[in-house]
C-alpha positions, -999 to 999 in steps of 0.1 A, spaced: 26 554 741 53 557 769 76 571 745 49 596 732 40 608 764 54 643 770 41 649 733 7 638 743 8 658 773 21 693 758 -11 694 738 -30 691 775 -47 657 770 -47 628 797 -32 598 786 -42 564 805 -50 525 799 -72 509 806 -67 471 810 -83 435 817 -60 430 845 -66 430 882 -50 457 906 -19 440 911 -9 430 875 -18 462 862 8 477 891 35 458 879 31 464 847 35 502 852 67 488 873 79 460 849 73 488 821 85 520 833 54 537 828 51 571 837 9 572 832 -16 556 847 -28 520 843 -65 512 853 -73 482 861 -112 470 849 -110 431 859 -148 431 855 -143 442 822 -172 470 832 -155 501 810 -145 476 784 -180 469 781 -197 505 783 -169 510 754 -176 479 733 -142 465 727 -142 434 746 -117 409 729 -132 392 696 -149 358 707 -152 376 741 -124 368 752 -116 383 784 -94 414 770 -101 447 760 -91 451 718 -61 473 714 -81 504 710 -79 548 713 -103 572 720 -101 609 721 -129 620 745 -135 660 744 -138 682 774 -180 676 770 -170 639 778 -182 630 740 -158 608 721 -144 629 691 -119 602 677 -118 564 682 -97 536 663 -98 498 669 -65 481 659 -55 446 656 -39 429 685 -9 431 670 -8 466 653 -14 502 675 -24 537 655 5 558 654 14 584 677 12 606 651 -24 596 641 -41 604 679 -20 636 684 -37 647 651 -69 639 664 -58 656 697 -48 689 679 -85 691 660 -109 693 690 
């Protein structure tokens, strides 16, 4: 997504994760990574939760996931990937462009 970014942002979205992580992982890795958007970190796993994509077998992780969430705060777009696979770029700017 990093690389992404300014694309995301020219169509006047907000890009942020949301990980697992306590407060100080999830700082370093915005350090460790270079990341230029924000990294929220939901150790008690409550927005995971609300968003149903704790980790298979519940493990403690949020599944690599993407919502687009319209100005009404209703979620227009979602995709749940495998832990090893992300949705395109290309595929969420699309869904970006259509609200």
């Amino acid at each position: 997504m990093q690389n992404n970014y300014d694309k995301i942002k020219a169509t006047g979205a907000e890009l942020f994760a949301i990980s697992s992580d306590n407060v100080n992982s999830s700082k370093s890795t915005v350090q460790d990574r270079g990341l230029t958007f924000p990294v929220l970190a939901d150790f008690d796993l409550n927005v995971i939760k609300a968003y149903n994509v704790v980790g298979l077998d519940n493990i403690r992780i949020a599944q690599a996931s993407s919502f687009v969430i319209g100005m009404d705060g209703k979620i227009t777009w979602v995709t749940i990937d495998e832990w090893d696979q992300r949705t395109p770029t290309d595929e969420i700017l699309t869904a970006l462009e259509d609200l």
